[in-house]
N, C-alpha and C positions, 0 to 999 in steps of 0.2 A: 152641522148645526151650531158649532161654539164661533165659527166663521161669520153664519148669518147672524148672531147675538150681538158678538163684538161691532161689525158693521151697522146694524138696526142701532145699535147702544151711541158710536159716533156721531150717527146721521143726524141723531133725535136732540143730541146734544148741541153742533150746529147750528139746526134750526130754531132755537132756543136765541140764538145771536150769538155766545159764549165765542171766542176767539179761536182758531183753530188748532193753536197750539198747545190751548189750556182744556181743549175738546179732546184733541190726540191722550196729553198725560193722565186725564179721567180715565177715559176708558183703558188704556193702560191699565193701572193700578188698578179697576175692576176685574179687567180680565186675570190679572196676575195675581189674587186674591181669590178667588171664587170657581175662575174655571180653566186653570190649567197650573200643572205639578211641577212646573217650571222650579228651580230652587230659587231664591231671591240673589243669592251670591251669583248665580250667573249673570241674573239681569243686571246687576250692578258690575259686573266684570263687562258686559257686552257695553253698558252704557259710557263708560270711560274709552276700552277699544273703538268704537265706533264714532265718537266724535274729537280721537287720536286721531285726527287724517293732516296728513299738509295739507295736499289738496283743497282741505277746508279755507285753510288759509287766505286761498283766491278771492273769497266773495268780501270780505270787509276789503282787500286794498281796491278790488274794482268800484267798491260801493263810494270810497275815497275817491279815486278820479274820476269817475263820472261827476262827485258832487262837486269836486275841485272846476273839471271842464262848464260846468253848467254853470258856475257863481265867475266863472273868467274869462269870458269875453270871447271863449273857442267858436260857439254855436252863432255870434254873431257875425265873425268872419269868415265861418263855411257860409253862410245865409250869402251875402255879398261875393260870396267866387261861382256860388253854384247861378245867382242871380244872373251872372255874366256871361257865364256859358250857355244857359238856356233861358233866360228869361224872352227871351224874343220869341220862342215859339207859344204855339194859342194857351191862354191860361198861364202866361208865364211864371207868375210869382209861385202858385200853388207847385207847376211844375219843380222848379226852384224847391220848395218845400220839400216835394220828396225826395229831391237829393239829397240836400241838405239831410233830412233824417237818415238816409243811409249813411252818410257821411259821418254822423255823429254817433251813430248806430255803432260804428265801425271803433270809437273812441272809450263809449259809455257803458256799452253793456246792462243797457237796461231799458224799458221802456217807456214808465213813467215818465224820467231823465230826459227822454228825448223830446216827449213830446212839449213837458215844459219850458227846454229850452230851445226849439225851435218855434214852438206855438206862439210863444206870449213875445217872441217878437214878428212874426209872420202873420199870426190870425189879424190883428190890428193894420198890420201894412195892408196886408188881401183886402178887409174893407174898408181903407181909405184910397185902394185903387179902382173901387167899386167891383166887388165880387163878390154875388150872393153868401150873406153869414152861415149856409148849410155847407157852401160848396167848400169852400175855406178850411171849416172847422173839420167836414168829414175827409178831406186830403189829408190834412196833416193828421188826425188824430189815429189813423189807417195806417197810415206811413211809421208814426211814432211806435208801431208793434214792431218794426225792424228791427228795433231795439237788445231784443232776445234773440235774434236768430242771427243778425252778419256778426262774426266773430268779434272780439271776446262779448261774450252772453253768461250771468249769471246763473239767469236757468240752468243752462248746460251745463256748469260746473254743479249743481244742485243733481243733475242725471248721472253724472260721471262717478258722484262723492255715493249716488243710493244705488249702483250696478260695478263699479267699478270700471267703467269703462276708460279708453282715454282720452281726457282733455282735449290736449293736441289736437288727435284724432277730431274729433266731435268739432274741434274750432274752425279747420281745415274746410271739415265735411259741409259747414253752414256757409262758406263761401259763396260758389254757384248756385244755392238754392235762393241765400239774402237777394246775391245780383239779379237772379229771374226773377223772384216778387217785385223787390223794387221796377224792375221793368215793367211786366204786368201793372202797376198800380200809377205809374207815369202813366202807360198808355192809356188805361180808362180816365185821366186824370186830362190830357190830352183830348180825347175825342169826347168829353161833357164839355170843355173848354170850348172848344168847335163846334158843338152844334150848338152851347148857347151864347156863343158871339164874345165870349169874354175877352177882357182886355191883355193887351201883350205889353212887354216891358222893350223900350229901344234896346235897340242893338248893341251891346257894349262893344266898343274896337276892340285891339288883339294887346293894345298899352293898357288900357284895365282890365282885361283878363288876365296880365302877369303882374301886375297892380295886386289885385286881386287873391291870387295863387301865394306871391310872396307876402302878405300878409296873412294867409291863412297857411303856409306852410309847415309853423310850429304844430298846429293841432293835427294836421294831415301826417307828420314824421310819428306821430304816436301809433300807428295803423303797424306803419313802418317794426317800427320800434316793437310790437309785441307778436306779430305777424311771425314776422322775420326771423326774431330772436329764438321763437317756440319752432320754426320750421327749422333753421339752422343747426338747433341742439345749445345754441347760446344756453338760454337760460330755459327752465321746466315753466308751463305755466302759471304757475303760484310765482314764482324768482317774476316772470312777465308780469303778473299784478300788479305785486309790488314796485314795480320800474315804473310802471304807468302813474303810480301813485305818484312818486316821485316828480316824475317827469312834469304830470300835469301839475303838482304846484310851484314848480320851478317856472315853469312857461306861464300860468294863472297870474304870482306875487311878480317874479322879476322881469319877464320878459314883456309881454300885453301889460303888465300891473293894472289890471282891470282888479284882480282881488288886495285889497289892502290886508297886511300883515294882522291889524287887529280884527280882522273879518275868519282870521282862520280858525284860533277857537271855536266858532259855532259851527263852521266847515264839518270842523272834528267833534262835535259832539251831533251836530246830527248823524254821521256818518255812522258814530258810533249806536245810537239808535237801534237806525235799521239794520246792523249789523246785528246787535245783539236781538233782537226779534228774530231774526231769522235762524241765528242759530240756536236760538231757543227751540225754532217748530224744528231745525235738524235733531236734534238731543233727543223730542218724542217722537218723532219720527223713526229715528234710529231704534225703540225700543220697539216700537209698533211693527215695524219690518222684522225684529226677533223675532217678536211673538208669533208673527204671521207664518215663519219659516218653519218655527217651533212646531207650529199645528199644521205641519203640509196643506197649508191654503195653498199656492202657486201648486205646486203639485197634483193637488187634487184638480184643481182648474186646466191643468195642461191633459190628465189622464181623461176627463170628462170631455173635454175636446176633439181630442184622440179617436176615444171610444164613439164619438158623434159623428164621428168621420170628418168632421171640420178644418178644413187645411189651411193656408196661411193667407189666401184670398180674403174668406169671410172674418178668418180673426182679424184682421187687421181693420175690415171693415166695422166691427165690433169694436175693435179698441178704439175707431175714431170717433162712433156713435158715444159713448161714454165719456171719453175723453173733454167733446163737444158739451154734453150736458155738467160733467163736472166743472167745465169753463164759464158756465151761467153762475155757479154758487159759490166758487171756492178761488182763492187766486192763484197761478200760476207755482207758487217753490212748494205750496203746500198739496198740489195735487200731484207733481211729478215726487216730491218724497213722500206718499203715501201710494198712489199708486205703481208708482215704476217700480219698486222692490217685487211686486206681484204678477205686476205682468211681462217684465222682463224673462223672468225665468221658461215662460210660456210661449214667446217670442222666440230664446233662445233653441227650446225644444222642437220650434217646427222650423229651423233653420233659417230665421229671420234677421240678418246682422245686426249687430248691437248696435253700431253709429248709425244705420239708415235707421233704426227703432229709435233712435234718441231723436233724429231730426223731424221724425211723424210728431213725436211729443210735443217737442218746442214749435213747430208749426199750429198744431193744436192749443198752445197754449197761447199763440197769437192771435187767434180766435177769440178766444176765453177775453181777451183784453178787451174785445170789442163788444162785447154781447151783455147786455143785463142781464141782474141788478146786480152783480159785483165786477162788471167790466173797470179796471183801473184806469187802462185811458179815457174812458169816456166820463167818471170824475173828473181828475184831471184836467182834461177840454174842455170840460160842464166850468169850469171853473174861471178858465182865461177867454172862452167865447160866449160866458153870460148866457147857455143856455140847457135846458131843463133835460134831464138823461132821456126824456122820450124823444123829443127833437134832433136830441145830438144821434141814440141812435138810429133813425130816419135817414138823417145826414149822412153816415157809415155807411148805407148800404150798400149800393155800389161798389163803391171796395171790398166789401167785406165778402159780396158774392164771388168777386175776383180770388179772395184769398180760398175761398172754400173750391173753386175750381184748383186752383193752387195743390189746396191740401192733397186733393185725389191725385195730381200726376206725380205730387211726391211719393205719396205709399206706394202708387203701384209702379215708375218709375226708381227704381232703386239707383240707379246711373245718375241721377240728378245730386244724389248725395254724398255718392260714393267714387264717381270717374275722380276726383282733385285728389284726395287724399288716398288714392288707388296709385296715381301717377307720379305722387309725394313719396309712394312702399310706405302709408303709416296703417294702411290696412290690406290684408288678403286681397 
C-alpha cells in the first residue's frame, strides 16, 4: 500500500508539469516524513554514498565532448565522408544521414546531440536536393536515437551508476545491437527512397572518398580512442570520458579550428548545465531507490510474480509495455534511474542478465525519444525542419515501427547483446 501511495503521490505530481527531479525530491521527503521509520541519518548517509560514485563522473565529461564535437565542425565532416561512400545509392543524402548519426552516435553519446548536429546541416541539404520535408526530417530524427545506444551512451552510464553494472560491459554490449538498427533504419530509409523515385547523389571516385576519410579522420580516431582504450584495460570508462573530453577540444580549437577559443566558455557553461540537471535527478533518484529497497518494493514485485507463475517471457514483455508508455511522459535518465533500481532486482531474480536487461532499457528509451508529447528528438527536429510535433511524428513512423520490430528481437534474442562482450570474457 505505502508503494501504491508513494507512486500515486509522484505521478500526480508530474502531471501537474513540476520537473521530474523536483517531483522525485517531493515525494521523497513525503514519504520519509509520514510513512516510513527510516532514521533520517541513514538517508542522509545513503544520499552522500550514493552519489560517491566515479562512475558518475562519465556523464559531465561525455556531456563536454559531444558539446565540444557538435559546436567543431566533427558532424560536418562525417556528413561529407558518409556522403561519398553512399550517397549514390537511392535516397542518397538521407542514407548518408543515417550513417552519419551512427557515426556521430559512436562520438557523442547522446541523442539530442546528434540529431542537431547532423540535422541542421542535412534536413536543409535533403530539401534543397528536392526530398520530401517528412521524409528527410523522419530519417534523421529516427536515426539521431542511435545516439544512446552505439557506445559510449550516457543513458547507459545512468543504468550502470542505478544497478551497478558494468560500463564497459554495457558499452561493448551496445555495439552489434547499434550496428543492426542503424542497418535496419538505412534499409527502410533505402526502399521509401525507391519506391518514391527520390534523388541520388553522383558517385563520389575513390580520390574523394580518401579526401574525405582523411578529413574526417580526427573525429573517427575518437571511436578509436575510447572503444579501444576501455577494451584494452588502458583506461576505466570515466578515465575514457574524460580523454574524449580532452580530445574533442584539442581536435574542435586546434586542429579543424571550427570552435574559437572565446566560443569555449559557453561550450563550458552549457555543458555545465546539463550536467548539473542531471545530477540533480541522480541525487533524488538515488534516495527514491532507498526508500524503495527500504520497503521491499522490488521484492515484493519479484515474489508476486513468482507466485503468478510468471516467467521471464511475459516479464519482460511487461517491462517493455511500461517502459514504452513511460517513454510518452518522461525522458530517458529519469525513467531508467527510477525505474531500473526496481526492476532490476526482478530481472535479476528470474535469471535475466544484467547487460542484456540494460540494452532492453536503452533500446526502449529510444523509443521514448520518438513518441509524444515528451519525445526529445522530435522537439529538437520540430525545431531545425519548421514542423509541428504532430507532423514530425507522422514523418517518424516508419522507422519507428522498424525500431519496435527491433525492440522484440532484442529482448527475446539475448545473443544480439551479448555474443561481443561474451567473445570480449567481459561477461559469463
Amino acid at each position: 500500500m505505502n508503494a501504491l501511495i508513494i507512486f500515486a503521490l509522484l505521478v500526480a505530481l508530474m502531471l501537474t508539469g513540476m520537473p521530474v527531479s523536483i517531483a522525485l525530491g517531493l515525494t521523497v521527503l513525503t514519504f520519509l516524513f509520514t510513512l516510513t521509520d527510516v532514521p533520517i541519518q541513514a538517508v542522509a548517509l545513503k544520499l552522500f554514498t550514493g552519489i560517491e560514485n566515479f562512475e558518475i563522473m562519465a556523464i559531465p565529461f561525455f556531456i563536454l565532448a559531444g558539446n565540444f564535437l557538435t559546436h567543431g565542425g566533427v558532424a560536418r565532416r562525417m556528413i561529407v565522408f558518409a556522403t561519398s561512400m553512399i550517397g549514390h545509392w537511392p535516397g542518397g543524402l538521407a542514407l548518408a544521414g543515417v550513417m552519419a548519426c551512427a557515426l556521430f552516435a559512436a562520438v557523442s553519446g547522446s541523442s539530442p546531440a546528434t540529431v542537431v548536429a547532423i540535422g541542421s546541416i542535412l534536413m536543409p541539404a535533403m530539401l534543397k536536393a528536392g526530398f520530401p520535408p517528412r521524409f528527410g526530417a523522419g530519417a534523421i530524427t529516427s536515426s539521431g536515437a542511435l545516439g544512446i545506444l552505439i557506445p559510449p551512451s550516457i543513458v547507459m552510464v545512468m543504468y550502470a551508476v542505478s544497478t551497478n553494472a558494468s560500463i564497459g560491459a554495457l558499452f561493448m554490449a551496445g555495439v552489434v545491437p547499434g550496428l543492426m538498427l542503424a542497418g535496419m533504419l538505412g534499409a527502410v530509409t533505402v526502399w521509401r527512397a525507391w519506391r518514391g523515385g527520390y534523388p541520388r547523389q553522383a558517385r563520389a571516385s575513390w580520390g574523394q572518398r580518401a579526401r574525405a576519410l582523411r578529413d574526417s579522420i580526427w573525429g573517427l580516431m575518437l571511436i578509436v580512442i575510447v572503444l579501444g582504450g576501455i577494451y584494452t584495460g588502458l583506461f576505466t570508462p570515466t578515465e575514457a570520458a574524460a580523454m574524449s573530453a580532452v580530445y574533442a577540444f584539442i581536435i574542435a580549437v586546434f586542429v579543424y579550428k571550427d570552435l574559437r577559443l572565446r566560443d569555449v566558455p559557453r561550450v563550458l557553461l552549457a555543458s555545465a548545465n546539463m550536467s548539473a540537471m542531471l545530477l540533480y535527478i541522480i541525487t533524488n533518484a538515488v534516495l527514491f531507490s532507498f526508500l524503495m529497497t527500504s520497503e521491499q518494493v522490488p521484492q515484493g514485485i519479484a515474489q508476486w510474480m513468482i507466485d503468478a507463475g510468471l516467467g521471464p517471457v511475459v516479464f519482460l514483455l511487461l517491462v517493455n509495455l511500461l517502459l514504452l508508455l513511460a517513454g510518452n511522459v518522461m525522458e530517458p535518465s529519469s525513467i531508467v534511474l527510477i525505474l531500473a533500481p526496481i526492476l532490476f532486482p526482478v530481472a535479476a531474480h528470474l535469471g535475466i542478465d544484467p547487460i542484456h536487461f540494460g540494452i532492453i532499457m536503452v533500446v526502449n528509451m529510444e523509443i521514448g525519444m520518438l513518441t509524444p508529447p515528451v519525445g526529445l528528438n522530435l522537439y529538437v527536429a520540430s525545431g531545425i525542419a519548421k514542423m509541428g510535433i504532430t507532423e514530425l511524428t507522422v514523418a517518424v513512423w516508419p522507422w519507428l515501427l522498424t525500431m519496435l520490430v527491433f525492440l522484440g528481437l532484442v529482448t527475446y534474442i539475448p545473443a544480439i547483446s551479448l555474443a561481443f562482450p561474451r567473445w570480449l570474457g567481459m561477461v559469463p
